[in-house]
Structures are given as structure tokens and as C-alpha cells.
C-alpha positions in Angstrom: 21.3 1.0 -18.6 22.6 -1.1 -21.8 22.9 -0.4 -25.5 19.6 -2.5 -25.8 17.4 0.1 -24.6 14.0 0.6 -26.1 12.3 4.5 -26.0 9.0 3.9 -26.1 7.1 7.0 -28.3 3.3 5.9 -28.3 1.7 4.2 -25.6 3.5 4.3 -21.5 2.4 0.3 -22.2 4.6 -0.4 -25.2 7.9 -2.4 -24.4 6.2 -4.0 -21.2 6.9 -7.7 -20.7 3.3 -8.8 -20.0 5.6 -11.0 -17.6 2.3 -11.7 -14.2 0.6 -14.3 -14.9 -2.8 -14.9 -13.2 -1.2 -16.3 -10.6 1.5 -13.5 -9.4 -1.6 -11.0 -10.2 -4.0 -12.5 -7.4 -1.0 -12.8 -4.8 0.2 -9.8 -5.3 -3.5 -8.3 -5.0 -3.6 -10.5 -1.3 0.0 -9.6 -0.1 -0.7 -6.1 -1.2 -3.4 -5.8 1.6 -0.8 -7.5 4.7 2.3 -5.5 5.5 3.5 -3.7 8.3 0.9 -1.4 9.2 -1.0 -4.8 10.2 2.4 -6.5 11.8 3.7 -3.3 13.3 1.9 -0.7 13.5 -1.2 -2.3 14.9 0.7 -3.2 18.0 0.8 1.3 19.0 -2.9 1.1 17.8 -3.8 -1.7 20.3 -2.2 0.1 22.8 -4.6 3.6 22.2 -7.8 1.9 21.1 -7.7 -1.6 22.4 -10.5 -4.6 21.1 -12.0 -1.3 19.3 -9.8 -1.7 16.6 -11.3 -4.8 14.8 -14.1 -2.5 14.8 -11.5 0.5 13.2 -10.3 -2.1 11.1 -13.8 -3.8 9.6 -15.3 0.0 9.0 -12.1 1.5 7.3 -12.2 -2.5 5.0 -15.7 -1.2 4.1 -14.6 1.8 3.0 -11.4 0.4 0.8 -13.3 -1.9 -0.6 -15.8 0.6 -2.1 -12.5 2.3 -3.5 -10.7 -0.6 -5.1 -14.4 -1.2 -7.0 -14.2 2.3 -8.3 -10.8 1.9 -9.4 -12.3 -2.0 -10.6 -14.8 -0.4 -12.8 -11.9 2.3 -14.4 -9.2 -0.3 -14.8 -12.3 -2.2 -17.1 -13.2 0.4 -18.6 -9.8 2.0 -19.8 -6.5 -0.5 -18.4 -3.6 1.1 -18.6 0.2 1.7 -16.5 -0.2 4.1 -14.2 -3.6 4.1 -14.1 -4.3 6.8 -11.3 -2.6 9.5 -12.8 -3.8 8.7 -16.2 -7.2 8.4 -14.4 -6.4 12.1 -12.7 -5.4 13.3 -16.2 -8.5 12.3 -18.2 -11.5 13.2 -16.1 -9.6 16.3 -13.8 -7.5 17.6 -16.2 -3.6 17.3 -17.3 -2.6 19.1 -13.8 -4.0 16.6 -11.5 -2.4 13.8 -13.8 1.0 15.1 -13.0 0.1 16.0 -9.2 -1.4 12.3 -8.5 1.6 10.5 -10.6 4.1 12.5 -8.5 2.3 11.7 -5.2 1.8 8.1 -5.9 5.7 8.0 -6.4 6.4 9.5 -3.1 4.1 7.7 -1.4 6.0 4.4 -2.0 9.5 5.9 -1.6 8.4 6.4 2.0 6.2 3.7 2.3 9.5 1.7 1.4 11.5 3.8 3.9 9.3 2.7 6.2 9.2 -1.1 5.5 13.4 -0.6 5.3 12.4 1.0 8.8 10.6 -2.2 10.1 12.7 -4.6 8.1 15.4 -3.6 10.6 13.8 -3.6 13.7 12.5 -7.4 12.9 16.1 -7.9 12.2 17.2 -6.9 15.4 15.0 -8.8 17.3 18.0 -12.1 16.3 20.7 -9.8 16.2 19.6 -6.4 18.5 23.9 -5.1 18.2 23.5 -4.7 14.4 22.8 -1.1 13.5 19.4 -0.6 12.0 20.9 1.6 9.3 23.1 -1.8 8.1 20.3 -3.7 8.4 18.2 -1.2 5.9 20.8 -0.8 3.4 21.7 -4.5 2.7 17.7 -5.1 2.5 17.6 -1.8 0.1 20.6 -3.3 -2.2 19.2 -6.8 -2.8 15.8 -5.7 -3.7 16.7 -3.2 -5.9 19.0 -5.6 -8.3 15.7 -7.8 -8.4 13.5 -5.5 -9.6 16.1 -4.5 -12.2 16.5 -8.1 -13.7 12.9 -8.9 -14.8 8.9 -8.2 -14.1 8.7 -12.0 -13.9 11.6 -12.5 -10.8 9.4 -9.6 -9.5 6.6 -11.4 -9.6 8.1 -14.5 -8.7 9.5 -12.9 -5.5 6.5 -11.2 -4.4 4.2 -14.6 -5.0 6.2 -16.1 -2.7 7.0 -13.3 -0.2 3.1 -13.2 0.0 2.2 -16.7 0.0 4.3 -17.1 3.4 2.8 -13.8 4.5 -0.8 -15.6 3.8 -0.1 -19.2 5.0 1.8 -18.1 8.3 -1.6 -15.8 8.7 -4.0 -18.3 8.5 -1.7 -20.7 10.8 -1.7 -17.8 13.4 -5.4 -17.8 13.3 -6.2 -21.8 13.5 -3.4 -22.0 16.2 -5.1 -18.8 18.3 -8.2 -20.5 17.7 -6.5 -24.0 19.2 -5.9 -21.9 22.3 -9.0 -20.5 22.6 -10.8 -24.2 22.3 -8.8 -26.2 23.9 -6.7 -24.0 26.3 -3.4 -25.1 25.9 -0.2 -23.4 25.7 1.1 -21.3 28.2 -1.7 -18.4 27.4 -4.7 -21.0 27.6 -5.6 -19.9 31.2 -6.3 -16.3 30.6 -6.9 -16.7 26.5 -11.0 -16.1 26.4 -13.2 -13.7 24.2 -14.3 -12.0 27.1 -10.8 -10.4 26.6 -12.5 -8.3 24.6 -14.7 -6.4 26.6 -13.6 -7.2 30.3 -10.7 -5.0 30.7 -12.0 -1.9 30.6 -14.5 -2.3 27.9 -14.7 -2.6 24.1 -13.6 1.1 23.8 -11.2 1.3 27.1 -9.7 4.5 25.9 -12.7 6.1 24.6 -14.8 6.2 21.3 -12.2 9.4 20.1 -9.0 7.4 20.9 -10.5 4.7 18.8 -11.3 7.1 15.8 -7.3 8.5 16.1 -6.2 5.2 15.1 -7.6 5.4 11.8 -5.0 7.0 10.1 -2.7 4.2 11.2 -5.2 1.8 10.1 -5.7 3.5 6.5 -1.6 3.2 6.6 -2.1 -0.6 6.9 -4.3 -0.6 3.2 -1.8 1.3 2.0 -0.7 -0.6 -1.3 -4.1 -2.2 -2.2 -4.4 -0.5 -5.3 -1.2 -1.3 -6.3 -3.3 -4.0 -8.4 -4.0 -0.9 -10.5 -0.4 -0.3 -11.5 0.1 -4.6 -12.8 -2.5 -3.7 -15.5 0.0 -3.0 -18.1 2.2 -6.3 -17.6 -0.9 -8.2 -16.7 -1.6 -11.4 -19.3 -5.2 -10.7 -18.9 -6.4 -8.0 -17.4 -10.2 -8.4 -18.1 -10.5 -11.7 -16.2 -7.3 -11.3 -13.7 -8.3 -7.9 -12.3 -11.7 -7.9 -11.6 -10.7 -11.8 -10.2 -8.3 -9.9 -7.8 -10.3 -7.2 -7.0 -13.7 -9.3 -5.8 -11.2 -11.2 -3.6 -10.7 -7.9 -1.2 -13.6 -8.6 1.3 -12.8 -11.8 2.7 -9.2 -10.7 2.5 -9.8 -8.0 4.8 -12.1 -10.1 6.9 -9.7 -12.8 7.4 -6.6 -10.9 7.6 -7.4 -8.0 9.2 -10.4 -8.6 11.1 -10.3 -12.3 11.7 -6.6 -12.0 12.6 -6.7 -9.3 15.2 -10.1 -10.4 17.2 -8.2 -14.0 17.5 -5.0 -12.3 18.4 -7.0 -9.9 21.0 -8.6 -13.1 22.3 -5.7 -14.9 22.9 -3.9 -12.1 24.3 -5.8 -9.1 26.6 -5.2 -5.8 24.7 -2.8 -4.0 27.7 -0.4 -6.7 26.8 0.4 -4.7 23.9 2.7 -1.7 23.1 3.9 0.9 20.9 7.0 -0.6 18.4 6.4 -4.5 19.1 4.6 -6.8 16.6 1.1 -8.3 18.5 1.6 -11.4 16.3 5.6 -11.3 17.7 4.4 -11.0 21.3 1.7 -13.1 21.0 3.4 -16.2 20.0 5.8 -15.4 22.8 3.2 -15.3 25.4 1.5 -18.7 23.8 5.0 -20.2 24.5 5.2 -22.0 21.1 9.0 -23.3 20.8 10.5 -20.7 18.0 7.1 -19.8 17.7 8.0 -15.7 18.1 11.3 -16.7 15.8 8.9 -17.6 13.2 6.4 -15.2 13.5 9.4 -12.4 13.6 10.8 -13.9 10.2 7.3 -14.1 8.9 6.6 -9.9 9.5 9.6 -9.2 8.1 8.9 -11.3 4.6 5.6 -8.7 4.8 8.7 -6.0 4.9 10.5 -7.0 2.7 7.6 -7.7 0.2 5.8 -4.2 0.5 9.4 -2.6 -0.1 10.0 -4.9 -3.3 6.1 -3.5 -4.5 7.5 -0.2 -3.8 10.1 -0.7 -6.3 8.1 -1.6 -8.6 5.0 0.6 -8.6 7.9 3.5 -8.5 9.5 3.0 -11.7 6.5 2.2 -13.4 4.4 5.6 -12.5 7.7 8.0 -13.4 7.8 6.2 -16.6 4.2 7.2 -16.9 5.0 10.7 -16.4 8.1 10.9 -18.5 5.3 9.4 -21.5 3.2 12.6 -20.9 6.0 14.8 -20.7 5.9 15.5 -17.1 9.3 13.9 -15.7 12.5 13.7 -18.0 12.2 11.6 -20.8 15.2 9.5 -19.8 12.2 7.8 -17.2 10.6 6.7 -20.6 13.6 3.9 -21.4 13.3 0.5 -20.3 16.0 -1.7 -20.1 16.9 -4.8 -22.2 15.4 -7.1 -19.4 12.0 -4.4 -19.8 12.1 -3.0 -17.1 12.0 1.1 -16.0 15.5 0.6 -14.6 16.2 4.0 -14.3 13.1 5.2 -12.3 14.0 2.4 -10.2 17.3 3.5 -9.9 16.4 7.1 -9.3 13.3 5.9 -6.3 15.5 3.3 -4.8 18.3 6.3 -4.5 15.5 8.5 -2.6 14.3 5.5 -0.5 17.9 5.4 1.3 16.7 8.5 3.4 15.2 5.9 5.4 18.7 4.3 5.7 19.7 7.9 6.7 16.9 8.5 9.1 17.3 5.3 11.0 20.8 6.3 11.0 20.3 9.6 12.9 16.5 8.9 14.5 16.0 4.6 14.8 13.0 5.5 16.9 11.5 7.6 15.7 11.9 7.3 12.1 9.2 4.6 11.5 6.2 7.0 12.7 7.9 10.1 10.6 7.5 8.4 7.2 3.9 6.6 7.9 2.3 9.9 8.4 3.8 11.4 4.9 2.6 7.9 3.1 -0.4 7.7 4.6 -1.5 11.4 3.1 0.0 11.0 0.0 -2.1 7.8 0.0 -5.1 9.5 0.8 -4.9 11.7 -1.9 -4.1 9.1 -4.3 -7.1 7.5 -3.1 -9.5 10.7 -3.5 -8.7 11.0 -7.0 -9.6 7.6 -7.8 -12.6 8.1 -6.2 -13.3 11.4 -8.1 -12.1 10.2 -11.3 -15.0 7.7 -10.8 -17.5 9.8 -10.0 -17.1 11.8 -13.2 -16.4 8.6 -15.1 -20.1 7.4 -14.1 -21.5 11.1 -15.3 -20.0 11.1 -18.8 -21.2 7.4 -19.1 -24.8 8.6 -18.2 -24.6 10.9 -20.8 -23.3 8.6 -23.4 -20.2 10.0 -23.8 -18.3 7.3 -22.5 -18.7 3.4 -22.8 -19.6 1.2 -19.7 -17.0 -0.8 -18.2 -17.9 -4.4 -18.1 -17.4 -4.0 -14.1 -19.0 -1.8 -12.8 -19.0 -0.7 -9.3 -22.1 -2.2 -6.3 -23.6 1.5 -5.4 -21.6 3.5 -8.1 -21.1 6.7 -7.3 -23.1 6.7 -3.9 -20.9 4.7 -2.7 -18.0 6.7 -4.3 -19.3 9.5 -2.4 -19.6 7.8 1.1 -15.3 7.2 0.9 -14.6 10.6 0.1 -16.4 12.1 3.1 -14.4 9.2 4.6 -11.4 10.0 3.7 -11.9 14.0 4.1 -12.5 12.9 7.5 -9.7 11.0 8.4 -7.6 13.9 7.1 -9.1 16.5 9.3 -8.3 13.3 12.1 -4.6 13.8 11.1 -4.9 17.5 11.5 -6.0 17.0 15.0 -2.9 15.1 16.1 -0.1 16.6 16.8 2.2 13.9 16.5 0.8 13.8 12.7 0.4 16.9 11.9 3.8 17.4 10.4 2.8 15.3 7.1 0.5 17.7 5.9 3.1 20.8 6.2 5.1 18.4 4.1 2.7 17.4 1.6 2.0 21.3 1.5 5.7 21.6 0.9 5.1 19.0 -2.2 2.6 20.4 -3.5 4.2 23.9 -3.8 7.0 22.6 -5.3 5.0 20.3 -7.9 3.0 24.1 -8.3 6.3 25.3 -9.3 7.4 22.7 -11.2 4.2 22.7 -13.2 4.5 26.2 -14.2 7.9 25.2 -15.6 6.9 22.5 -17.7 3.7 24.8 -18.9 6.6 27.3 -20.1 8.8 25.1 -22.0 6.2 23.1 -23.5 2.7 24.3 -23.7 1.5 21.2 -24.8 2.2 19.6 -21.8 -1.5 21.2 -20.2 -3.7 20.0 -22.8 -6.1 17.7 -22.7 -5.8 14.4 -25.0 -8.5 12.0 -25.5 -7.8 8.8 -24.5 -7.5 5.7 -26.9 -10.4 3.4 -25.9 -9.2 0.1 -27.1 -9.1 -2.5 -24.3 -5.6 -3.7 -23.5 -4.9 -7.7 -23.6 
């Protein structure tokens, strides 16, 4: 921290560079939907769901997408930092404010231990003697001076992290599709759609296997709504959100769906296996020179990327919390570059557990911190959802103005992805390799409980209510 600190006293917006342009906004908003739930993850979900996963995949899209409209229609209504918790706080009450800004935090100090995680095992795929804990920390170092120079080198870095995330994506695809056609390459013999349902059938494991996945899958969205957060340093929020936002179907269809079906085309599904990229081992098996190289260097930009987002989001949601009195109000200083340097400082120090855990368990360290993100996401998730569910009743009763984009469905649709989610939670209580997030997220919440009823009993004010201000940000 320098001498050229600002403490920021009225709004958690005031001192922000509005540093993203249009630009940074929509490729962060694409890049945000491809990281290594899609590159690594999906290779253990092949492997207990087979071709069924583009299905896993297209219905859990469906369901994000009616989320990221709900949270579309409050960021237009009301655009502010943080806007989850602030969300949480307005239409739940100041308790679920501070519970969804704390849980948002944690879920991308262990979403970045987990991209640290896969970071590492990309990294030894060139170099398998280097220790995965090296490999973590180096990554963890260089990223964190980034984020604490400037919002723009941010934005810079994660343009161009998810532009080669994109392009390689769509060259994966039109070369796949090249094999498929024209049946060259070493894979051209066996590469057929009937790869989807001839071995075994489209479910080989059964329809239940399938439905397991989906906590895995919900892992790979992890981070769309991380468009939510860039509202306060976005140049203009009213055209670049909803913009971003509207993007998110053929995103998913491409990326996810359209990538995978070509991938499980090209490749039959028992190919596959728990801890190895499908986009890796397919290139390998297409017998592309350097081909699995690239592909390898390409998964870990996606890595690297979501860690960098991590970063970023962290910083900016304590610094929220610090503004309505719920963290220390050293979290409410930005730097002379304007930047929350030390929230980052303080997340970035709790994200090198991961550097600790692939120290003492390499193997088994990525699945540990996916569970834990992926319920903290969930909830996260929920109280967007809810939020916009009681957004839509005061706004039926006139007590609230209509956001100029409003969700497809409204609150129907609202509805639909909370039973969704509720459901995929119970899925995660069911599995007893994933079972241990929810006894730590029970963990969390008792000690956010406790902490609450500290911050009630040295400042009262702290669990009041406050209207909002209305004013549109831009």
C-alpha cells in the first residue's frame, strides 16, 4: 500500500478506475464461461456419463442462462460492485448481504486453488519432474503483481488469455469437424457420430451416473456471473452488460455443447479418463504434430485466466463488505493504481493453500477444492435467483422501478433454477466423494453465524436495512 491511498466513505464504487472497456467486458463475459471444469474436469465426467454429457451440459446451459438473465435484469435495474451481496442485502436483509459477500470470496479463493491445481498438472505434462507445488506458486506470484498494478493490465490480460481460450476452441471444433468429413489424421478411421451411441449407448453408465456429473458440470459455469462484479469499472454498463449477457447461449452452445459432441465424435467416450484433458488426449489420438503441445498450453491459458478473475472478483467483493461495515475497513482502501490491493493481498495469501495442498495431496487436491467452490457457487447462485424473485414482486407493486432488461419468463423461470439448483445440492449430498463440501460450508456458515453476532455487538448499525440509492451508474 502507498501514501496515495484513497478511503472511499460513500459509495463501494467511488475511487474505481472505470478502466474495461466494451471490449475487455464481452471477453471477459466469454472466457468467464471456459475454464477448467470444461478442459479438465470434463475428462472424469466423460468417463462416468459418457456421450450423456452434452446432454448434462445443454440442460444445466439452460438453467445458467435463466440465472445470468435474473442477475441481467438486477444489474439494470440497480449496477453496482459487488452486486450479489448488495443484491442479498437489499431484498433478504443485511445478514444475507454479509453471508453471500463472504461466500462469493471463498468461492474464488478455491476456485483459484483449483486452477493453481490444474495450472500445474498442464505444466507437468512438458516438464512431469517439476513439483506441482513450484509450478503453483510461481503461477500464484505473477498473477497477483498484475492484478495489483491496474484494472486495465487486468483487463488486458484476461482479453487476451480469453481470446486464445476462444480461438484455439473454435479451431478444435473446425479441425474435429475436418476429421469427421474427410477422415484424415490418424483418428479418421474410427472418428464417426455413431461414437455417440454405439458403445454402450447414449447413457452407457446409466441415466443416474449421468445426473452425478452435474455438480462437476455446474463447476465448469462457475465464474459466469463474474460479469456481475465488472459493473463498477465498466465504461458503460447499460449497453456493455446486457450486450455480454445475451451473448451466453451460443456461448454455451458452441463451447460447451458444440465442443464436446465434436470431441466425443472424434474420439469414442472410453478413451477418456479421470485427471486428463479430452481436448489434450484428443489431439494426441488425431496425431496432429504438437497438436497436444498446443492444446496443453491452450487449457492452461483457461488456468491461468480463471485464477487472474479470481483475483480480481476477490478484492473487489471484501472491499464491498468492508463499505457496509462487514470486513475491516482497511479492505475499503484502494491503491494509487485503484485497485483493492489489499483484499487482493489478503485472497491471494488464502489461495496458497492450494500451493500447500498440492504440496501434501497432488492428486487429490484438484477434486477437494471443486466440491467447496462449487457449493459456495450454488449458493451464490440461489440468492441471485431469490433476490430476483422479490425484485419482480416489489416492482409489481410499484415499489420499485423496472429495469430496462428484464428477464424472458421472469420469475417463472427464476423459479425453475432454484428447484434446479436445490436439486443438484441434494445430488452432492448423495455422493460420498462430495459430500465433505457441505460439512465445510456448514463449518463456514457457523463461523460467518458467529462472526455476525460480533459485528451486531459492536455496531448495531451494521443489521439495518438501508435503502438503496436508485441512480443508474455510467
Amino acid at each position: 500500500m502507498t501514501s496515495a491511498q484513497v478511503d472511499t466513505e460513500k459509495t463501494p464504487e467511488e475511487g474505481y478506475e472505470r478502466g474495461l472497456g466494451s471490449r475487455q467486458v464481452q471477453m471477459i463475459a466469454i472466457g468467464g464461461a471456459i475454464g477448467v471444469g470444461l478442459f479438465l474436469g470434463a475428462g472424469a465426467n466423460i468417463a462416468k456419463a459418457g456421450p450423456s454429457l452434452i446432454l448434462m451440459y445443454a440442460l444445466a446451459g439452460v438453467i445458467v442462462f435463466f440465472i445470468m438473465r435474473a442477475l441481467g435484469e438486477l444489474l439494470l435495474y440497480r449496477p453496482v460492485s459487488g452486486s450479489f451481496a448488495e443484491y442479498s442485502r437489499e431484498f433478504l436483509g443485511p445478514f444475507f448481504g454479509y453471508f453471500t459477500g463472504w461466500t462469493y470470496w471463498l468461492m474464488w479463493v478455491v476456485t483459484g486453488m483449483a486452477e493453481l491445481t490444474a495450472a500445474a498438472i498442464y505444466v507437468n505434462y512438458w516438464f512431469p519432474s517439476v513439483p506441482r507445488w513450484v509450478t503453483a506458486l510461481v503461477f500464484l506470484v505473477v498473477l497477483f503483481v498484475a492484478n495489483l498494478i491496474s484494472v486495465k493490465l487486468f483487463g488486458e490480460i484476461e482479453f487476451w488469455f480469453s481470446m486464445v481460450k476462444v480461438t484455439a476452441l473454435i479451431g478444435m471444433i473446425v479441425i474435429g469437424l475436418g476429421v469427421l468429413t474427410f477422415g484424415f489424421s490418424a483418428a479418421g478411421d474410427t472418428a464417426q457420430v455413431a461414437n455417440l451411441w454405439q458403445f454402450d449407448g447414449f447413457f452407457p453408465k446409466g441415466v443416474g451416473s449421468s445426473l452425478m456429473t452435474l455438480q462437476g458440470v455446474m463447476f465448469a459455469y462457475l465464474a459466469v456471473e463474474l460479469v456481475g462484479v465488472t459493473a463498477g469499472e465498466s465504461e458503460n454498463p447499460e449497453k456493455t452488460l446486457p450486450k455480454a449477457i445475451n451473448t451466453l447461449p451460443w456461448r454455451i452452445a458452441l463451447f460447451y455443447v458444440g465442443a464436446l459432441t465434436v470431441i466425443l465424435c472424434v474420439v469414442k467416450w472410453t478413451e477418456f479418463a479421470d485427471g486428463v484433458s479430452p481436448f489434450v488426449k484428443a489431439f494426441a489420438m488425431i496425431g496432429i504434430p504438437a497438436g497436444a503441445g498446443i492444446v496443453n498450453f491452450v487449457v492452461l491459458t483457461a488456468a491461468l485466466s480463471s485464477c487472474n478473475s479470481g483475483m480480481y472478483s476477490t478484492g473487489r467483493m471484501l472491499r464491498t463488505l468492508a463499505d457496509n461495515g462487514e470486513a475491516p475497513r482497511v479492505f475499503r482502501k484502494l491503491s494509487a493504481s485503484k485497485t483493492p490491493a489489499f483484499g487482493i493481498t489478503v485472497s491471494v495469501a488464502f489461495m496458497a493453500i492450494g500451493v500447500v495442498l498440492n504440496y501434501i495431496v497432488p492428486e487429490k487436491a484438484f477434486g477437494y477444492v471443486t466440491s467447496v467452490a462449487t457449493a459456495a457457487g450454488i449458493w451464490t447462485w440461489l440468492m441471485i435467483l431469490i433476490s430476483h424473485v422479490l425484485y419482480r414482486r416489489a416492482v409489481a407493486a410499484g415499489k420499485l422501478p423496472a429495469s430496462s432488461f428484464p428477464a424472458p419468463g421472469g420469475a417463472v423461470c427464476s423459479w425453475i433454477a432454484i428447484v434446479f439448483l436445490l436439486f443438484v445440492t441434494g445430488l452432492i449430498a448423495y455422493d460420498a466423494d462430495s459430500r465433505i463440501c457441505l460439512y465445510v460450508m456448514a463449518g463456514w456458515a457457523a463461523a460467518l453465524g458467529v462472526g455476525w453476532a460480533v459485528l451486531k455487538a459492536r455496531n448495531p448499525q451494521v443489521a439495518e436495512r438501508r435503502e438503496p440509492e436508485l441512480e443508474k451508474v455510467g
